[in-house]
VOKOL-412005 format. One record per atom (N, C-alpha, C): x, y, z; residue in one letter. Coordinates in steps of 0.05 Angstrom, whole numbers, padded with zeros to 5 digits, always signed. Example, Ala and Ser with C-alpha at 12.3 -4.5 7.8 and 13.67 -1.06 7.14 Angstrom:
// residues 2
+00264-00114+00156A/+00246-00090+00156A/+00264-00066+00156A/+00257-00045+00142S/+00273-00021+00143S/+00258+00001+00157S/
***
This chain:
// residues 162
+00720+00801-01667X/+00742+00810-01649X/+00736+00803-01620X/+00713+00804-01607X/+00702+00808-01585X/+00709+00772-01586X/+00697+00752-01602X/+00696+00724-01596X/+00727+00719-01598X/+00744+00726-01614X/+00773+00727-01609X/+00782+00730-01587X/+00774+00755-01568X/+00790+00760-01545X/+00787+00740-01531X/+00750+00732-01519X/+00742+00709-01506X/+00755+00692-01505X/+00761+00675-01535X/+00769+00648-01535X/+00800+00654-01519X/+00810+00663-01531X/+00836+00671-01521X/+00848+00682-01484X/+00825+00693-01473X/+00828+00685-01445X/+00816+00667-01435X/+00804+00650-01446X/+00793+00625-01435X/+00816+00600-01433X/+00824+00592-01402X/+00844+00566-01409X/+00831+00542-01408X/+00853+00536-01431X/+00840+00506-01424X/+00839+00486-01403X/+00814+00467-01403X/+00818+00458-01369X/+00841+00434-01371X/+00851+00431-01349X/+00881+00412-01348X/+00867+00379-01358X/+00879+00364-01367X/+00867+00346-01387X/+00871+00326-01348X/+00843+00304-01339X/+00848+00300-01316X/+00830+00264-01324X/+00829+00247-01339X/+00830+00224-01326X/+00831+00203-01310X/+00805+00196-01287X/+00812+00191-01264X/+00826+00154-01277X/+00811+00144-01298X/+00831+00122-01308X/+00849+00112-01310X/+00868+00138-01322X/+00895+00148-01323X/+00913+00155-01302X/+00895+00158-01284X/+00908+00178-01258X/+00925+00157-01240X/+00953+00169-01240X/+00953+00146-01214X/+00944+00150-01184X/+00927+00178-01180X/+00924+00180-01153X/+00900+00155-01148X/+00879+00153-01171X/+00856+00136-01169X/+00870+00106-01162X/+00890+00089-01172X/+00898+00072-01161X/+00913+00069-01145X/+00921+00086-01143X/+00943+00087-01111X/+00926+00088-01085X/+00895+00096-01088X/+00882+00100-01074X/+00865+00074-01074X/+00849+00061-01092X/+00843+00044-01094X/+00858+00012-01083X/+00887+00012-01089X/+00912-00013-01085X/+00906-00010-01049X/+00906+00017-01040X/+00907+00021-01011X/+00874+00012-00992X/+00855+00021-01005X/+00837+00008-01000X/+00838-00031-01000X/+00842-00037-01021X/+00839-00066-01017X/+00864-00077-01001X/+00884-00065-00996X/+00907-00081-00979X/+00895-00078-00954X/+00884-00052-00943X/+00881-00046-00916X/+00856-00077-00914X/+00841-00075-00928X/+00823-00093-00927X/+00829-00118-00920X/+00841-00129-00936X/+00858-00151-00939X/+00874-00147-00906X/+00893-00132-00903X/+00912-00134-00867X/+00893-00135-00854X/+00874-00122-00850X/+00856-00134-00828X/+00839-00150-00829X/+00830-00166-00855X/+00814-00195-00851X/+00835-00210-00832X/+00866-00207-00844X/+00882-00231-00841X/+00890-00222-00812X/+00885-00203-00804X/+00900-00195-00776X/+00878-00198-00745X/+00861-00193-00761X/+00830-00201-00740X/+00831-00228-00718X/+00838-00251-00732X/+00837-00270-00717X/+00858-00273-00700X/+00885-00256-00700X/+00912-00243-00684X/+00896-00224-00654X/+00878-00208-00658X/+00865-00191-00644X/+00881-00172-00657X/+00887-00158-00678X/+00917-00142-00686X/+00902-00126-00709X/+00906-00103-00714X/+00897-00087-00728X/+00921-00074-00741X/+00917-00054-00779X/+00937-00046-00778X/+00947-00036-00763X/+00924-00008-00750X/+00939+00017-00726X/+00956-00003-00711X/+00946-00020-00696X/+00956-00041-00679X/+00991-00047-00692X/+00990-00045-00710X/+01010-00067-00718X/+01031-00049-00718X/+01033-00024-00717X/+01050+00004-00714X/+01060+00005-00691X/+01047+00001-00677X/+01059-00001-00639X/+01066-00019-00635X/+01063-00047-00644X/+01066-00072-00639X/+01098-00066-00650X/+01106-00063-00679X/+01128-00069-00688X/+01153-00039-00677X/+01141-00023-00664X/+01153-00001-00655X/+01161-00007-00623X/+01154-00021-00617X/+01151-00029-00579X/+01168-00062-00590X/+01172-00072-00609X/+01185-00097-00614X/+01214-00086-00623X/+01219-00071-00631X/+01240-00054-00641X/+01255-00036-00628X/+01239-00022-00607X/+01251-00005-00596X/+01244-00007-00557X/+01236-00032-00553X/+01229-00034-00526X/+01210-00024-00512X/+01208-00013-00491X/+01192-00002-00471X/+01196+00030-00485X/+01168+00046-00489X/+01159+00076-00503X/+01146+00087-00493X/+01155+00107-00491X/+01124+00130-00471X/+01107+00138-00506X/+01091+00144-00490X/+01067+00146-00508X/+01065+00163-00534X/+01081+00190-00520X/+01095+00209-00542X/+01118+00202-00570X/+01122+00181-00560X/+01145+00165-00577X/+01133+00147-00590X/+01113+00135-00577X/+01093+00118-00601X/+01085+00141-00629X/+01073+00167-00614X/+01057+00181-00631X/+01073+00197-00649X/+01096+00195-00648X/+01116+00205-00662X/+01123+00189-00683X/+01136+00156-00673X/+01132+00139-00694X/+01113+00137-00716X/+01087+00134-00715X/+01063+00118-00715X/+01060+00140-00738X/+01059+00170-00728X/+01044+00193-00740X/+01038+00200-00740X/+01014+00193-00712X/+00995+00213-00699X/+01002+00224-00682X/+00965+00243-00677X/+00977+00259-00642X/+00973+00241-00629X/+00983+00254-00603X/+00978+00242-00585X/+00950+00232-00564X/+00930+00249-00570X/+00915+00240-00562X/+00892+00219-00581X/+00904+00223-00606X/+00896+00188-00614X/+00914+00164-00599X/+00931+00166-00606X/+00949+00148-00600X/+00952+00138-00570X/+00929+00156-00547X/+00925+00154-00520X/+00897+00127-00525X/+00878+00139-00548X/+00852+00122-00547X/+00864+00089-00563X/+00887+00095-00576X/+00904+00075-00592X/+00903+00046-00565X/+00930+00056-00555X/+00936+00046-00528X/+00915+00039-00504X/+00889+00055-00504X/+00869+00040-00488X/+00862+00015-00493X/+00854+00019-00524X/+00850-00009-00534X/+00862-00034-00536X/+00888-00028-00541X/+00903-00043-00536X/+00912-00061-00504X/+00908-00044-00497X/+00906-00055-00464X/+00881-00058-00455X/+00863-00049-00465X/+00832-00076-00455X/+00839-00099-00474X/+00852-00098-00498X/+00856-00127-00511X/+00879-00144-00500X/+00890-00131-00472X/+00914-00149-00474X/+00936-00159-00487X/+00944-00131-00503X/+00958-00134-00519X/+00996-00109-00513X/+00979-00094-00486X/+01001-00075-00479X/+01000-00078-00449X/+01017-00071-00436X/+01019-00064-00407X/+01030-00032-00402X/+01026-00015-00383X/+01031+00008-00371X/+01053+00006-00354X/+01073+00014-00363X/+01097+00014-00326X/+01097+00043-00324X/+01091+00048-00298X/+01103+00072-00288X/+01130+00091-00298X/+01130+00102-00304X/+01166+00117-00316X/+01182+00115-00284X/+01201+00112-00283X/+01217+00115-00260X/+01218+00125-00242X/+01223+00157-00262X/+01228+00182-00255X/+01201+00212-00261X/+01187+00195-00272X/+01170+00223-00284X/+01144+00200-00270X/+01128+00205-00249X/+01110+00196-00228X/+01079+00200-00259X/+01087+00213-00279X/+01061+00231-00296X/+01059+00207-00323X/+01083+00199-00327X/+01090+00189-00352X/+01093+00164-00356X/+01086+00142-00358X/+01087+00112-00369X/+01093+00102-00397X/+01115+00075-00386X/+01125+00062-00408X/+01113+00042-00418X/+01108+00043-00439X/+01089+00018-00453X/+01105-00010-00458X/+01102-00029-00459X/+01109-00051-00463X/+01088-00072-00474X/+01097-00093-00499X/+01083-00111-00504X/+01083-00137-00487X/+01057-00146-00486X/+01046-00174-00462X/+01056-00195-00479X/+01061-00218-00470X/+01068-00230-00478X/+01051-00244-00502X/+01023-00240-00498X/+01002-00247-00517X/+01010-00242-00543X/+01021-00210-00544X/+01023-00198-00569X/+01052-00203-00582X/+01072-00206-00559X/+01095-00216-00572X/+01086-00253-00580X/+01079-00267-00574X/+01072-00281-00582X/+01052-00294-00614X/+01042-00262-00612X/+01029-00272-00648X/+01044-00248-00664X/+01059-00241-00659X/+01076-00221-00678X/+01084-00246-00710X/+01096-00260-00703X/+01108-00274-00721X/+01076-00279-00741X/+01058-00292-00727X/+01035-00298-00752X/+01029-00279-00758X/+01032-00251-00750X/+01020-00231-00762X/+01035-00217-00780X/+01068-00217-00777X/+01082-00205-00791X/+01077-00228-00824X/+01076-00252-00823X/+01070-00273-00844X/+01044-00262-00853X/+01028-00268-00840X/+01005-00253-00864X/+01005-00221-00870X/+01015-00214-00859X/+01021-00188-00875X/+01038-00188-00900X/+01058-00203-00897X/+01079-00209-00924X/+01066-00228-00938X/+01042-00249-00937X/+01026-00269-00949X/+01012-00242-00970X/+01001-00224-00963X/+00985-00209-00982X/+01001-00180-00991X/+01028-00184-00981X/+01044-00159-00996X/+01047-00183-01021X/+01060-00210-01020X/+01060-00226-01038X/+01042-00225-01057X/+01023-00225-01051X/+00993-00231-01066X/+00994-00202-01082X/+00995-00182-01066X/+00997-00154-01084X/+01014-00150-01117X/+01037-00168-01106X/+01064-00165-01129X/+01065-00196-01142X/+01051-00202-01142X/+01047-00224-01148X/+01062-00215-01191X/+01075-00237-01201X/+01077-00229-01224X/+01103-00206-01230X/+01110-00193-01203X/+01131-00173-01213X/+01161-00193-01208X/+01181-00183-01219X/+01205-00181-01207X/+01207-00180-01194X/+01236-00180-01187X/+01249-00175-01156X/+01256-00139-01168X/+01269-00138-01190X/+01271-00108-01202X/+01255-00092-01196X/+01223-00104-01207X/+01198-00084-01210X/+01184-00084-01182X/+01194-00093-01162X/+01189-00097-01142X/+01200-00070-01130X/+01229-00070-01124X/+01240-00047-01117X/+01230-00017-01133X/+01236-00029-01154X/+01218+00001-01169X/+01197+00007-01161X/+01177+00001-01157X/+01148-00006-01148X/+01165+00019-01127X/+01170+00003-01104X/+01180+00008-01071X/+01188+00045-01077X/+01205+00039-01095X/+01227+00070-01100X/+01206+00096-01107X/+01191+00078-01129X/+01177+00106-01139X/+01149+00117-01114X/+01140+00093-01097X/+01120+00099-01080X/+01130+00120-01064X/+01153+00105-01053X/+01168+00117-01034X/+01173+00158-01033X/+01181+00162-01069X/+01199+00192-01080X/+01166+00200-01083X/+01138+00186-01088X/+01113+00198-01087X/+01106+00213-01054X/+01111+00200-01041X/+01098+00202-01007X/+01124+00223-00998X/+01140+00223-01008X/+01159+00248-01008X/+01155+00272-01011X/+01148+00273-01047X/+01130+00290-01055X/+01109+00307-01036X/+01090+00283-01031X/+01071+00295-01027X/+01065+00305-00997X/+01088+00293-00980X/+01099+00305-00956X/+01101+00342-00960X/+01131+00335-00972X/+01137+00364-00981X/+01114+00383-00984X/+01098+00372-01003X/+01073+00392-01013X/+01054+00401-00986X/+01059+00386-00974X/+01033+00382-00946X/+01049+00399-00932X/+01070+00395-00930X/+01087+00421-00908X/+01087+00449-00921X/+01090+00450-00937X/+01084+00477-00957X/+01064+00489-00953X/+01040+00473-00957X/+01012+00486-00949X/+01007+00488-00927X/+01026+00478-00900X/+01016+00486-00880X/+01026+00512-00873X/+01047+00526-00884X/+01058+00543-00883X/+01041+00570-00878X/
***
């Protein structure tokens, strides 16, 4: 009776396959791409972080810094050490804001508008290389279901910050 009760509050543990799992490859696919963007982006002087401001300041013009870190994802005081770098690389300039004497608009140098194009190509050279073998269908699928995942797991992350 006594080994009856036992077994019976004992649960079973959740069946967990890291094989199986797709967090292990979703994690792993992201490891070797990041790898891969920045061999190919290195000789650009261009980094992924880099490539966030680059295509956010190509898109949306001149940004105060808070608007990078809004885009991008981060705080702001990464996104301050972001922007240093970038401007010892010659890759941003500082304008004064007009009106706010405190606050500066970022703009890309011409250096960086200048290798955007080889960098946006090798970036799509090894999204290629990634999907290599799919559809144009399983392509979007691919896209859709990553997409309703990072959703997910948004949602979940705001929950727990609760």
């Amino acid at each position: 009776m006594i080994h009856r009760q036992l077994s019976m509050d004992v649960k079973a543990e959740p069946e967990w396959n890291p094989e199986t799992s797709p967090s292990l490859w979703i994690n792993h696919a992201s490891r070797l791409l990041m790898r891969l963007f920045e061999r190919r982006l290195r000789p650009l002087d261009f980094s992924m972080t880099y490539m966030l401001v680059v295509m956010a300041l190509k898109e949306g013009g001149a940004l105060l810094q808070k608007d990078l870190a809004e885009r991008a994802h981060v705080e702001q005081p990464t996104m301050a050490v972001l922007l240093s770098r970038m401007e010892r690389d010659g890759l941003i300039t500082r304008v004064q804001h007009p009106t706010d004497k405190r606050a500066s608009r970022i703009t890309l140098t011409r250096k960086s508008q200048g290798r955007i194009p080889a960098a946006k190509r090798a970036l799509a050279e090894v999204v290629e290389r990634m999907t290599a073998g799919f559809s144009e269908r399983e392509r979007e699928t691919f896209l859709s279901l990553l997409r309703r995942a990072v959703q997910n797991l948004d949602e979940a992350a705001r929950e727990g910050a609760k």
